[in-house]
N, C-alpha and C positions, 0 to 999 in steps of 0.2 A: 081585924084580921091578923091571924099570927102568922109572921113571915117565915120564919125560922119553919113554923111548920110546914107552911106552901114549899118553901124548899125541900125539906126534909121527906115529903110527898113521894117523890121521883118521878112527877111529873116533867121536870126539866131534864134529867135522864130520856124519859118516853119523847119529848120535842124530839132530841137532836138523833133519835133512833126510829122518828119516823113511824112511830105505831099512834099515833095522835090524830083524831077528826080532824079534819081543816078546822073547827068551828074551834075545836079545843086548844089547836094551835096558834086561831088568832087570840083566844082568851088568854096564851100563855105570854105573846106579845104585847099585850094590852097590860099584864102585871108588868111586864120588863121596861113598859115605858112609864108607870107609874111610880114602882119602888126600884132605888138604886142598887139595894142590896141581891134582888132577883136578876138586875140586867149586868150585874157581875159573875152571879151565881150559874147565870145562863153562856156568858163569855167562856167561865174556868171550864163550863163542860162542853163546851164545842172543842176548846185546845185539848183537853185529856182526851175524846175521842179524838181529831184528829191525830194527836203522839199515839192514841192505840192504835191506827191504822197505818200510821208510818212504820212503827218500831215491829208490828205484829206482819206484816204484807207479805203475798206468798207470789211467788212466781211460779205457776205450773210449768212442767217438763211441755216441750215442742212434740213429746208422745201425745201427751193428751190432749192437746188442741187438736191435732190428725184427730182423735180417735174420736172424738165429740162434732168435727167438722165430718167424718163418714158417717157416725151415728143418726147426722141431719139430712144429707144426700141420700142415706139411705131411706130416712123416712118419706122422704120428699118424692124416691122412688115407687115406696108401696103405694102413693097415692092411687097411679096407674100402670097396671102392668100384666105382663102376661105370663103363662106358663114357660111359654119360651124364654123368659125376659126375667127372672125373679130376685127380689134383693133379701137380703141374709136377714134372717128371722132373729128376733130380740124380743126383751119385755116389754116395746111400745110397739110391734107389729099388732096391725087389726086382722081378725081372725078372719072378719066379713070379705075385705077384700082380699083374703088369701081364698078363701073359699068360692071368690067370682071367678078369680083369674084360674081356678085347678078343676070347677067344674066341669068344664067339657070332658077333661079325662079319667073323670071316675066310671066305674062301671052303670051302667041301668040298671042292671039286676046282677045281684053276687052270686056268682055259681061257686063258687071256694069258699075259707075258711078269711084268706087275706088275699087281697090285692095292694101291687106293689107296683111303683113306676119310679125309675130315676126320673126327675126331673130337673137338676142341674149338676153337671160333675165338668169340674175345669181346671180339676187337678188339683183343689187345694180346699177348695169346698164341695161337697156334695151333697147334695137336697132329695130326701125321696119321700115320695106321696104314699101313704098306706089310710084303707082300710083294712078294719080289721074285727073278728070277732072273738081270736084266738088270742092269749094273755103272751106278751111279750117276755122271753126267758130271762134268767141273769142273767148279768155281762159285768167285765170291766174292761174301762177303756186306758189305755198309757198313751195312746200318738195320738189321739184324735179330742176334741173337743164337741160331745154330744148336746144338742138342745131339743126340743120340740116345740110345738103349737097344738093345742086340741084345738080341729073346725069344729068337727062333731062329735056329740056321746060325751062319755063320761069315763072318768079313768080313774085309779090308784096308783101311784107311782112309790114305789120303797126303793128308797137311798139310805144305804147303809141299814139303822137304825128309825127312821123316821118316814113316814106315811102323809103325802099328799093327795089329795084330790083335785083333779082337774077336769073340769067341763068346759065349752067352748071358750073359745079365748083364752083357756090356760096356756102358763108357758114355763117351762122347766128346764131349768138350765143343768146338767149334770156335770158336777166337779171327776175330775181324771181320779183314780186310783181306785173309784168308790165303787162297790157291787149296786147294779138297780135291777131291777126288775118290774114289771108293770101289767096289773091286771082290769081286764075290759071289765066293766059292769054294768053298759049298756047292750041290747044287740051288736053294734058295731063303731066304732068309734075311726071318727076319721082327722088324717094330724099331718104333718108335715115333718120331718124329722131330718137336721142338720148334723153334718159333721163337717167340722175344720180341722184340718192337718195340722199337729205341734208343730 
């Protein structure tokens, strides 16, 4: 066996990085207790990762721990909840349970074009439920922070210059300043649509 090569591998990089079988990582133990050269070879790169983890280490802002610890509560929320009761809509919101909890308030049968309900405003978020079969106008927004959710149907959304599609579960988050607009392409497409106050 050539040593220089097993080292040279980066196999003993993969050990101390943790992308290694268990089986593979006892085989790389079993070199290290064999040849002297590898249980050095294996020493120098535990100390250069640990100095990369020392020298490189980030401290996040005490914002984004908040923002990561509501992101969890929140979710933790949609598990169970109600119309009355609803947590802010993001790209890990499930469509399904948004769709349990808003059922009761959609129509049976649509006699309009759109129906619309507030369903949460508290001053700083507001939440409204739509059907709809009618193509949503441009806008831009400056004080508010737009998202949505498709329950149901299917949708085109144009931001700015570019064209997404959205079917259930989709979720779109709209940057401030930008023109959108959005065209139905189903019979009816039903969504939940949030605004947050700058």
């Amino acid at each position: 066996m050539n040593i220089t090569d097993y080292i040279n591998s980066g196999i003993l990089q993969e050990y101390w990085l943790g992308v290694l079988t268990e089986s593979e990582r006892e085989a790389v133990r079993q070199m290290a207790k064999q040849y002297p050269e590898i249980a050095a070879e294996l020493a120098t790169n535990e100390e250069a990762m640990q100095g990369f983890s020392v020298n490189h280490s980030y401290v996040p802002p005490d914002a984004l721990k908040k923002e990561i610890w509501q992101v969890i509560e929140n979710l933790d929320h949609e598990k169970n909840f109600t119309a009355d009761n609803t947590p802010i809509i993001n790209q890990y919101s499930d469509y399904k349970n948004w769709l349990k909890a808003i059922h009761p308030l959609l129509p049976a049968e649509m006699k309009e074009d759109v129906f619309a309900q507030v369903i949460r405003n508290d001053g700083k978020i507001t939440q409204t439920l739509i059907k709809t079969k009618a193509n949503y106008p441009d806008e831009v927004h400056e004080d508010v922070y737009e998202s949505f959710i498709v329950l149901e149907g299917e949708c085109e959304c144009y931001i700015g210059d570019d064209v997404i599609k959205l079917g259930p579960g989709g979720y779109l988050n709209i940057p401030l300043y930008k023109h959108h607009d959005v065209k139905v392409l189903t019979p009816y497409v039903t969504a939940v649509i949030q605004r947050i106050a700058v």
